[in-house]
C-alpha positions in Angstrom: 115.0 102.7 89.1 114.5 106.2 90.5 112.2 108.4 88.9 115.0 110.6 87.1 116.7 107.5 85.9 112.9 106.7 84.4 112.7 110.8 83.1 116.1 110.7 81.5 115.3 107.4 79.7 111.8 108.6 78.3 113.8 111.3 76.8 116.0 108.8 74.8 113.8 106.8 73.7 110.9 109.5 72.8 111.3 109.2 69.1 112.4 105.7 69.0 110.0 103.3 67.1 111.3 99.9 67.9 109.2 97.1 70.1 111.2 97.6 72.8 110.3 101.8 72.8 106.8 101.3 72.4 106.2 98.2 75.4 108.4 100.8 77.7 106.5 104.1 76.7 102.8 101.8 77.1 104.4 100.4 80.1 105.3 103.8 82.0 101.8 105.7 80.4 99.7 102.4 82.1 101.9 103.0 85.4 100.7 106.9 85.4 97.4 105.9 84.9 97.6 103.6 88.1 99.1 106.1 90.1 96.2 109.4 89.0 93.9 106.6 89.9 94.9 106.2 93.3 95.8 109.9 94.1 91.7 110.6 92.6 91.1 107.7 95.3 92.6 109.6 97.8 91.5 112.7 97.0 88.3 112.7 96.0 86.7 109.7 97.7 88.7 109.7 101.0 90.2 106.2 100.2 93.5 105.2 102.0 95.9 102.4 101.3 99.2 101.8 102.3 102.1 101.3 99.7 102.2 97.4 100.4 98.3 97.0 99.6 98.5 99.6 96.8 101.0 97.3 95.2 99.3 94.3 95.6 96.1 96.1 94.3 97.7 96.7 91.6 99.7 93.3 90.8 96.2 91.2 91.5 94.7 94.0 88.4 97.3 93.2 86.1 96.8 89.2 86.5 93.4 89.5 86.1 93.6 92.0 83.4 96.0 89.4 81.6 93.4 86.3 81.7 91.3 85.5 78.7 
């Protein structure tokens, strides 16, 4: 999905209150979060990954994140 597609569909579900609106609205706020983190990597402590490791980065957080 293209970041317009992902805009336009924040605005439709802004006010909904179902499971479904809140996983999506927790799931695009904790994708923010991963991208300021990274940009504040790259600007402020000179840190430089490509998209691939980025990703992976961030898929090897979640699973860990996810154990008990």
């Amino acid at each position: 999905m293209e970041f317009s597609g992902v805009l336009s569909s924040t605005r439709q579900h802004r006010g909904g209150s179902s499971m479904i609106h809140t996983i999506f609205k927790l799931s695009l706020a904790a994708n923010m979060y991963w991208l300021w983190r990274e940009r504040n990597g790259r600007v402020f402590h000179n840190l430089r990954r490509d998209c691939s490791s980025s990703l992976q980065n961030l898929v090897n957080h979640r699973a860990h994140s996810c154990m008990p």
